[in-house]
C-alpha positions, -999 to 999 in steps of 0.1 A, spaced: -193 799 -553 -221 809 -532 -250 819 -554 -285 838 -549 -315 822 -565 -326 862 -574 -296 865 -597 -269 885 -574 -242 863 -563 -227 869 -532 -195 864 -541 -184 877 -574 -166 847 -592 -134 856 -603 -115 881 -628 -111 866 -663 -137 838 -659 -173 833 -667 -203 815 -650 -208 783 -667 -237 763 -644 -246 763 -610 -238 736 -589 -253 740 -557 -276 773 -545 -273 788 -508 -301 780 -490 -294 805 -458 -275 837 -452 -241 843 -444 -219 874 -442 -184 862 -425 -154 853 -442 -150 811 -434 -177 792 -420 -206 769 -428 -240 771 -447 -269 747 -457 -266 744 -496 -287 721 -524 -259 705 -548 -275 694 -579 -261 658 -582 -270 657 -621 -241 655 -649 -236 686 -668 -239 677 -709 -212 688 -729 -218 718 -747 -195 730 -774 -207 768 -776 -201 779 -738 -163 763 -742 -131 775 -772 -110 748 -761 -141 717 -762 -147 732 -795 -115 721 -808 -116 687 -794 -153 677 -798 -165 681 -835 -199 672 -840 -209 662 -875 -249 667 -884 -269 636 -892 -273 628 -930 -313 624 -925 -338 630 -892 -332 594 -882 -299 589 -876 -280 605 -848 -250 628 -851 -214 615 -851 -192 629 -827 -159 628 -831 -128 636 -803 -95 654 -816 -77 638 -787 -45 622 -782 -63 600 -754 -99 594 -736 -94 585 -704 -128 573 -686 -135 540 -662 -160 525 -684 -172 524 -719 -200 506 -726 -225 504 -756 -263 512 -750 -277 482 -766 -249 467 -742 -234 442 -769 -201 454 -756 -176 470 -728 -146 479 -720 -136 486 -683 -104 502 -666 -90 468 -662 -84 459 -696 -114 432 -696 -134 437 -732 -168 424 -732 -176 423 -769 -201 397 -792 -182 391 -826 -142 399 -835 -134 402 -871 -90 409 -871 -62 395 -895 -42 390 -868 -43 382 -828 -11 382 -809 -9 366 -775 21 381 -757 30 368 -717 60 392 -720 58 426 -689 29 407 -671 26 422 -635 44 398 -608 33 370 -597 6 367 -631 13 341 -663 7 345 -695 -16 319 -713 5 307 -738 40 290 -732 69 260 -734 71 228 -714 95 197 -710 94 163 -704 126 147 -689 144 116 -700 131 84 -686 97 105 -678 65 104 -690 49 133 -670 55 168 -659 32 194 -640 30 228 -661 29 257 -630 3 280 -645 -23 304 -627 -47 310 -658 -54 268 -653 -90 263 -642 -117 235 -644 -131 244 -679 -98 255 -695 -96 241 -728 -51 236 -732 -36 226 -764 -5 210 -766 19 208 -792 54 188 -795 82 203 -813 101 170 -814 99 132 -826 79 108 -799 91 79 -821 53 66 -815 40 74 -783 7 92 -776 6 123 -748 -24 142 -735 -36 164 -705 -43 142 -678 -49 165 -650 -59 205 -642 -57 215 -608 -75 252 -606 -52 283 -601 -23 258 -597 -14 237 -626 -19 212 -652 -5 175 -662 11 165 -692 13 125 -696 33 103 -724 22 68 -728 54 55 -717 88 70 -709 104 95 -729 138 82 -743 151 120 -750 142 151 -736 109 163 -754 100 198 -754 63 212 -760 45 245 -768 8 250 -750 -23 274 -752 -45 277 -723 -78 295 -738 -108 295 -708 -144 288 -721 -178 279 -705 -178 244 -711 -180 216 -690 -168 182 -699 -182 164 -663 -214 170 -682 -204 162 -714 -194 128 -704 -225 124 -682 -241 132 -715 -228 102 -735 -230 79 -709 -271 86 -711 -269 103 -677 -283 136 -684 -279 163 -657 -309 169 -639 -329 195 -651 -328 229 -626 -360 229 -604 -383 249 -618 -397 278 -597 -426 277 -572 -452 301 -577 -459 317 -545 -503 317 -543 -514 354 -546 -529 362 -511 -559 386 -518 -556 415 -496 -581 418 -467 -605 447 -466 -596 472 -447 -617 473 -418 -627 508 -400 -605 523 -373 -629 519 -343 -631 550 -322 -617 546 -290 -645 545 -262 -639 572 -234 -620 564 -208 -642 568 -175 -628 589 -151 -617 570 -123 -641 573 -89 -625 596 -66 -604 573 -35 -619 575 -7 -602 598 20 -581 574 38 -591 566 83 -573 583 104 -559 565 130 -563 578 167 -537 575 192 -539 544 214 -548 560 253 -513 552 276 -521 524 298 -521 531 335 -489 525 357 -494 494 375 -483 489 410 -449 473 413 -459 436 433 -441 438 468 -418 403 470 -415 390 505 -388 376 514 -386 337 514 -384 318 546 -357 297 553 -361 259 547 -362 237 587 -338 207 579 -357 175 593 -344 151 616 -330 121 601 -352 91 609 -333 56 619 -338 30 597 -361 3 602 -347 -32 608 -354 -56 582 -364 -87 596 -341 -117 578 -358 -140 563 -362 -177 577 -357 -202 549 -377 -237 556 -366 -265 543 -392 -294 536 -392 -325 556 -373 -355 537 -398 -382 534 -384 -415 541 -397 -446 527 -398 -478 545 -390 -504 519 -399 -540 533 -375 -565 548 -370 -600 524 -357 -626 547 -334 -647 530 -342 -684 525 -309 -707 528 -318 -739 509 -317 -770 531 -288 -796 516 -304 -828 509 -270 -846 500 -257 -870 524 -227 -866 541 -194 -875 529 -177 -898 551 -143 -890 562 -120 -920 562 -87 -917 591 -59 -938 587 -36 -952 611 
């Protein structure tokens, strides 16, 4: 509906119904049938009021306070409330549109945990297991299963002796039941998977006289004093710039005169000179030095004279 802050709407609301708030007010003209204007929607819930409405009167009942103090009870003659959230002001409980209640304290005589109709693909919290003959573990396939889940287990049948307990939980997947030593029959068990907020790492860090380290405690930023604020200084006046000065004007260069073209004479012809006749070369006259010859002197030979006496030479007859 488009409405006029003077009082007049523009267009009358319809036949049969009455004017109950304003939710948004016109804030230009217009006079054609369809189109678009500028308009201020008040974004603010309405409260419910019982004496504009017959029909919230005969679901909402409120009942005055029994002293000044106390508020009024308000009571809903509904078959249903549907709404996303319900929370309490002092916030010590909620309840959301996925079924998750956020509540303090439960007080009941009776709490049933069903894992029947769950959505696919989800498990219920409670349910049965089975350890085979001749085994002493089996892995329970559970999505509820993480690393603080606290799961009882309970037999239904005879161990003749033997001890069991959980002896591994692997988050969103599954958990490990373990016998001391193989079954000799089938043996069925019931579990409960309930989450809580406790951690058993630390717990055994705990009693081993580990304690976890403390959190660090925060560091306190130093509180920076804020610098005065110092003056905005004026701007100095920009001095005008000197005017350039008007920039030479170049005169034209005077055309040089036309030189006279040089007159080339025409080369004479080389004479070719006569050949002269070689010049005999005189042969050269080798000399060869005299031999030398050396007169080496004469050494007469000396016979030695015999001395002996001559052998006498006997003839015969």
């Amino acid at each position: 509906m488009k409405y006029n802050p003077d009082g007049n709407n523009l267009v009358p609301p319809p036949e049969g119904s009455n004017l109950v708030s304003v939710v948004g007010v016109a804030l230009e003209d217009f006079d054609g049938a369809e189109g678009t204007i500028l308009v201020f929607v008040n974004l603010e819930h309405q409260r419910l009021t019982v004496a504009t409405s017959n029909d919230l009167a005969t679901i909402i009942t409120i009942e005055e306070p029994e002293s000044q103090s106390t508020l009024p009870n308000i009571r809903f003659n509904a078959n249903a409330i549907f709404a996303a959230k319900l929370a309490a002001e002092s916030g010590n409980w909620a309840l959301d549109d996925e079924g998750k209640l956020v509540i303090k304290e439960i007080e009941t005589e009776k709490i049933k945990i069903t894992s029947d109709n769950l959505p696919a693909g989800r498990q219920g919290t409670v349910g049965f297991g089975r350890i085979r003959l001749n085994s002493d573990t089996v892995d329970i396939a559970n999505t509820n299963v993480t690393d603080k889940s606290l799961i009882f287990v309970t037999f239904v049948n005879d161990l003749a002796g033997k001890s069991y307990y959980v002896s591994q939980k692997v988050a969103s997947v599954y958990f490990t039941v373990k016998l001391s030593s193989p079954a000799i029959t089938d043996l069925d068990f019931q579990y409960w998977i309930v989450e809580s907020d406790l951690d058993y790492q630390a717990f055994v860090d705990e009693q081993s006289g580990n304690p976890p380290a403390p959190a660090p405690a925060p560091v306190e930023e130093p509180l920076v004093a804020p610098e005065p604020e110092q003056p905005l200084a004026e701007p100095e006046p920009t001095p005008n710039p000197p005017a350039p000065a008007p920039a030479p004007v170049e005169e034209p260069a005077p055309a040089p005169a036309p030189q006279p073209e040089p007159i080339t004479e025409p080369l004479a012809e080389p004479v070719a000179e006569p050949e002269l006749a070689p010049e005999p070369v005189p042969e050269e006259t080798v000399v060869e030095p005299p031999i030398e010859t050396v007169s080496e002197p004469v050494v007469e030979a000396t016979i030695p004279e015999d001395t002996t006496a001559p052998t006498p030479i006997i003839l015969s007859e």
